[in-house]
C-alpha positions in Angstrom: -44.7 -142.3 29.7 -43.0 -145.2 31.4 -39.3 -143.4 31.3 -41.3 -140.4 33.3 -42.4 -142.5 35.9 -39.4 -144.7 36.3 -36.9 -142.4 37.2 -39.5 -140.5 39.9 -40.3 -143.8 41.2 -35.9 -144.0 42.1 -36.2 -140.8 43.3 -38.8 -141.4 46.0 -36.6 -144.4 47.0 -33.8 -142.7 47.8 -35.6 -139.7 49.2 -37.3 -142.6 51.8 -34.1 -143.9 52.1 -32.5 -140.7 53.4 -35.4 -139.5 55.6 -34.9 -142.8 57.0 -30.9 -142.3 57.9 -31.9 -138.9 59.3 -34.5 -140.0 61.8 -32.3 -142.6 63.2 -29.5 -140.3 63.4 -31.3 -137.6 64.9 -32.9 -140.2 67.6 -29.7 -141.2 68.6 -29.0 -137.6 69.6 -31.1 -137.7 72.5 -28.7 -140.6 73.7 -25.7 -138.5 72.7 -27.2 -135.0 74.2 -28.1 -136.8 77.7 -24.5 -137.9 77.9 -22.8 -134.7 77.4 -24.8 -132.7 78.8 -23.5 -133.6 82.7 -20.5 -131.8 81.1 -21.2 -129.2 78.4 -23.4 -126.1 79.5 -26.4 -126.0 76.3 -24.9 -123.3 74.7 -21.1 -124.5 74.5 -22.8 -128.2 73.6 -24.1 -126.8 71.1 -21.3 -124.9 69.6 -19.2 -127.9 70.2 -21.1 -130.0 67.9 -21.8 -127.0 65.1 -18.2 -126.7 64.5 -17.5 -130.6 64.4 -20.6 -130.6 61.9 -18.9 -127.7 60.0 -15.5 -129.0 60.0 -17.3 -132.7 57.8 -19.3 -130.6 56.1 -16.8 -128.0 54.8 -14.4 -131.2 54.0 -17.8 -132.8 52.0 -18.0 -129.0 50.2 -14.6 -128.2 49.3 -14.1 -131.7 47.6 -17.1 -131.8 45.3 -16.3 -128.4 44.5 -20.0 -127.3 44.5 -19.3 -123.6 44.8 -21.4 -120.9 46.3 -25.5 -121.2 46.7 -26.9 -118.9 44.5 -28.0 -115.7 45.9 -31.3 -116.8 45.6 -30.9 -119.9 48.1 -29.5 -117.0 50.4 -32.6 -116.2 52.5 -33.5 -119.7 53.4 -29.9 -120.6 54.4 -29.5 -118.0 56.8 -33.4 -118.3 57.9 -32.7 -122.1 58.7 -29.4 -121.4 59.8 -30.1 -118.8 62.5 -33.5 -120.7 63.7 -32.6 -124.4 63.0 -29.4 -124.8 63.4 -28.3 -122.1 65.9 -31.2 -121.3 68.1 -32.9 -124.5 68.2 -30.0 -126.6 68.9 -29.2 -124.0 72.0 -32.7 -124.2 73.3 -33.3 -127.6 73.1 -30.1 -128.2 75.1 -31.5 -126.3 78.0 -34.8 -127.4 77.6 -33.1 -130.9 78.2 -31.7 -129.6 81.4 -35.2 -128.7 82.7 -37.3 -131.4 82.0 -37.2 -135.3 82.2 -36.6 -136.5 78.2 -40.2 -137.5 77.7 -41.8 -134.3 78.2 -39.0 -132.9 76.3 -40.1 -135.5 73.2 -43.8 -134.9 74.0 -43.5 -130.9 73.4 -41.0 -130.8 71.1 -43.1 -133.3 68.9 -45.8 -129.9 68.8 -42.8 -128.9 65.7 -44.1 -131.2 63.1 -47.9 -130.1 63.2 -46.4 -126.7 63.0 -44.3 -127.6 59.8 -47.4 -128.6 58.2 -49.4 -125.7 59.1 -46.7 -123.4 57.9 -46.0 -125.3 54.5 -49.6 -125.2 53.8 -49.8 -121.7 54.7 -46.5 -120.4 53.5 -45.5 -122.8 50.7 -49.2 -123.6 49.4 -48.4 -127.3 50.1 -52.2 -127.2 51.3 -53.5 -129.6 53.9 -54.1 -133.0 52.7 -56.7 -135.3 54.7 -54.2 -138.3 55.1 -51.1 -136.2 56.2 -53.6 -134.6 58.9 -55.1 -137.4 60.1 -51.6 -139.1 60.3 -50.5 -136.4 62.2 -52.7 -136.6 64.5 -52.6 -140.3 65.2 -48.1 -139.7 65.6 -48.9 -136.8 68.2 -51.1 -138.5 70.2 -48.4 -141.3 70.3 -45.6 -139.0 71.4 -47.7 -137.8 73.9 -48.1 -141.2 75.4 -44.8 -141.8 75.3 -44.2 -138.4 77.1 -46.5 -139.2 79.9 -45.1 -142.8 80.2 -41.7 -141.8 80.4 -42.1 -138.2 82.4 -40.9 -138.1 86.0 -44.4 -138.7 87.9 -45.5 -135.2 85.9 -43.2 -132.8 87.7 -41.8 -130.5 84.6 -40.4 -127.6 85.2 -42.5 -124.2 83.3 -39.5 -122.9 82.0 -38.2 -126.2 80.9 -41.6 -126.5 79.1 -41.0 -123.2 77.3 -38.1 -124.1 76.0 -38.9 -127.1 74.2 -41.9 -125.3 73.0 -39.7 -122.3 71.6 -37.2 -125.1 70.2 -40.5 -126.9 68.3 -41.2 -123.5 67.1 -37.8 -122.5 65.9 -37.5 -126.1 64.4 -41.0 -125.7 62.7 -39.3 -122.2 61.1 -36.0 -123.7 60.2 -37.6 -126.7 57.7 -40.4 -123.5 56.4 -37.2 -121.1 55.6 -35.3 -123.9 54.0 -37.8 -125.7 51.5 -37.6 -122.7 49.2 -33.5 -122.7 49.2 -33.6 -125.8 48.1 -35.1 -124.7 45.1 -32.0 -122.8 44.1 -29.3 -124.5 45.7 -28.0 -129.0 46.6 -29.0 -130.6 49.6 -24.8 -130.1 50.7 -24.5 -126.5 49.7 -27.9 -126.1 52.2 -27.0 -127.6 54.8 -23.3 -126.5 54.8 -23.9 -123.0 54.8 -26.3 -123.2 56.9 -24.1 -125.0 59.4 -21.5 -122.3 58.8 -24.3 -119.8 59.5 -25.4 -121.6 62.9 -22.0 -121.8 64.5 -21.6 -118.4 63.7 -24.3 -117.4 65.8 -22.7 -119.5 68.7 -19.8 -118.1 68.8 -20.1 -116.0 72.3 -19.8 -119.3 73.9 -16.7 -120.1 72.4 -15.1 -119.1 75.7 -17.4 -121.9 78.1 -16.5 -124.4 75.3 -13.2 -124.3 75.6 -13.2 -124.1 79.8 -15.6 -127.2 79.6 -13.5 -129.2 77.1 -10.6 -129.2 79.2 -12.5 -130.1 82.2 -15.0 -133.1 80.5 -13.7 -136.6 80.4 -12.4 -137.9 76.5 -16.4 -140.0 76.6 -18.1 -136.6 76.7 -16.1 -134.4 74.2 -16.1 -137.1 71.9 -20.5 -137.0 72.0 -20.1 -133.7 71.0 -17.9 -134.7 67.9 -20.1 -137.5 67.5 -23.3 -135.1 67.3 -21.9 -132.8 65.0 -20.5 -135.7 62.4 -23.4 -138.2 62.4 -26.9 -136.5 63.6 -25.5 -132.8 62.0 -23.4 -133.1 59.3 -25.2 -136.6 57.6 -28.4 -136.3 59.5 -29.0 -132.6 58.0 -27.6 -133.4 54.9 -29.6 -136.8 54.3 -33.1 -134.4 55.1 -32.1 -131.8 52.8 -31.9 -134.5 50.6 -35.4 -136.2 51.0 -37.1 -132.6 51.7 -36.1 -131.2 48.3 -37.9 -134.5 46.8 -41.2 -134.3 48.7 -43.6 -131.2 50.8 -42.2 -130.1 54.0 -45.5 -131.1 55.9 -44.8 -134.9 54.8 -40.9 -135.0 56.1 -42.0 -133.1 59.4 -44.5 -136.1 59.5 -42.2 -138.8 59.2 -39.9 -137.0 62.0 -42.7 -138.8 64.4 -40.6 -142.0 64.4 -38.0 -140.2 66.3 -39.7 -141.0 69.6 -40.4 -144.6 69.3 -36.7 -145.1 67.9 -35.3 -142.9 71.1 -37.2 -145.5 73.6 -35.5 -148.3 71.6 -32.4 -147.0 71.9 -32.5 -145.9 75.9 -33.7 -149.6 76.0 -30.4 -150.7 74.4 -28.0 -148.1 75.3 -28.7 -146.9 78.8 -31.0 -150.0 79.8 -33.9 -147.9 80.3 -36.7 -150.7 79.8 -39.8 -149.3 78.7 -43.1 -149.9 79.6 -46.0 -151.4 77.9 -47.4 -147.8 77.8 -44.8 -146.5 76.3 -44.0 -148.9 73.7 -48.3 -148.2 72.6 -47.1 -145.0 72.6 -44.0 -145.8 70.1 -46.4 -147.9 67.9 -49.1 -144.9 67.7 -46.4 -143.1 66.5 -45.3 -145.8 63.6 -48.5 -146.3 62.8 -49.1 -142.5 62.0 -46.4 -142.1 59.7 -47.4 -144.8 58.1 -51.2 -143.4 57.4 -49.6 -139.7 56.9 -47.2 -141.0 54.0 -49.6 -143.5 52.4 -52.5 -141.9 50.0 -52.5 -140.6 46.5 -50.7 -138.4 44.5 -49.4 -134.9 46.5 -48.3 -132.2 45.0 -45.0 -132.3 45.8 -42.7 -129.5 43.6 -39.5 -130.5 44.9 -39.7 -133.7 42.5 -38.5 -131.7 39.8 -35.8 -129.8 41.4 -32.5 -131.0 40.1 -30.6 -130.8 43.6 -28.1 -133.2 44.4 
């Protein structure tokens, strides 16, 4: 019994360890996006960073020599690649344009309740009492931190929409790649599903390259900087952890995000927050905490053998 439990016990280690890398990766995106964005139009950004993410990732692919996904794994890569990794990055670019960045985190942040709907729904993850409840406690923690941080409530509808659509497309990205992951690594994943979302951005190869040569060297290198750090390792580190555990509890954990963003603006742009919004950033701790914590889940993806 004791060599069964030992080597799950590594697994879930590793799997926190990961989820961990991503969120602080994909928190330092916000930083990143704000940056470039006075220079790259959302769709061009986001091409931009999909190829510099495809470039690491086809490097990553080619030298381990993993091969093709199954055909099996098929569906799921080119379900999270056209939703996750092509529309959602494109939308939440604009959405950024419309709206001040804690609105943006407040609505967005509507994605993870979503996951957990849908892999309870769709991947009979069910809907456990802790996750729930933790969920709930993290939302209403990015909410405070939305209102704290929003600019005196002005938000523009369409601004709203958008990061509404981009929860929604994110929500359907993790759903459509939890099953591939069943048939195919973490790298093979999330590389062809890179490859698969810069496809779909390739009408705005032509604004990339106009905008390029106009963007100071600080800008263009964001956008390589977003696709080699919160794309190629960020993706790669969640495909990792989500293959080990249930969709609903790695959408969960994605609550840290917005606390870790406020750090960061703190540190980066010197954005002090307020005491409101760091309450906000500790609901949020506090219900990832509650949502990861509890008994035994069913989680299939402990015995997949991805790598």
């Amino acid at each position: 019994m004791e060599q069964i439990i030992a080597p799950a016990t590594r697994v879930d280690r590793r799997a926190l360890l990961a989820a961990g890398i991503t969120v602080v990766l994909w928190a330092s995106a916000f930083v990143a996006i704000r940056s470039a964005a006075q220079y790259f139009s959302p769709g061009a950004l986001a091409l931009g960073r999909l190829l510099a993410g495809s470039v690491v990732l086809g490097v990553i692919w080619l030298a381990r020599r993993e091969g093709l996904p199954p055909r099996a794994a098929w569906p799921g890569i080119l379900g999270s690649g056209l939703l996750w990794f092509g529309l959602y990055m494109v939308v939440l670019n604009w959405g950024e344009q419309e709206v001040d960045a804690g609105t943006a985190a407040m609505v967005v942040n509507v994605g993870p309740m979503l996951i957990a709907l849908l892999g309870g729904w769709l991947l009979k993850e069910g809907f456990p009492p802790r996750l729930l409840a933790g969920m709930a406690v993290s939302f209403a923690g990015a909410v405070v931190v939305g209102i704290s941080m929003s600019d005196g409530g002005r938000a523009s509808i369409v601004g709203v929409l958008l990061c509404l659509l981009a929860a929604v497309t994110y929500a359907g990205g993790v759903v459509c790649q939890k099953p591939a992951l069943k048939h195919a690594s973490a790298l093979q994943v999330t590389t062809f599903g890179c490859f698969v979302g810069t496809a779909a951005c390739l009408p705005f190869a032509g604004p990339l390259v106009t905008e390029i040569a106009a963007a100071p060297l600080p800008a263009t290198l964001n956008v390589v900087y977003l696709g080699v750090f919160p794309t190629a390792l960020a993706f790669t580190t969640w495909a990792y952890a989500l293959a080990r555990t249930t969709a609903g509890k790695m959408g969960a954990t994605t609550y840290v995000v917005p606390a870790l963003v406020v750090l960061m603006a703190w540190a980066v742009l010197g954005e002090v927050p307020g005491w409101l919004t760091l309450a906000g950033g500790l609901l949020c701790l506090a219900g990832v905490a509650v949502s990861r914590g509890g008994g035994k889940a069913r989680e299939p993806g402990n015995v997949t053998s991805t790598t």
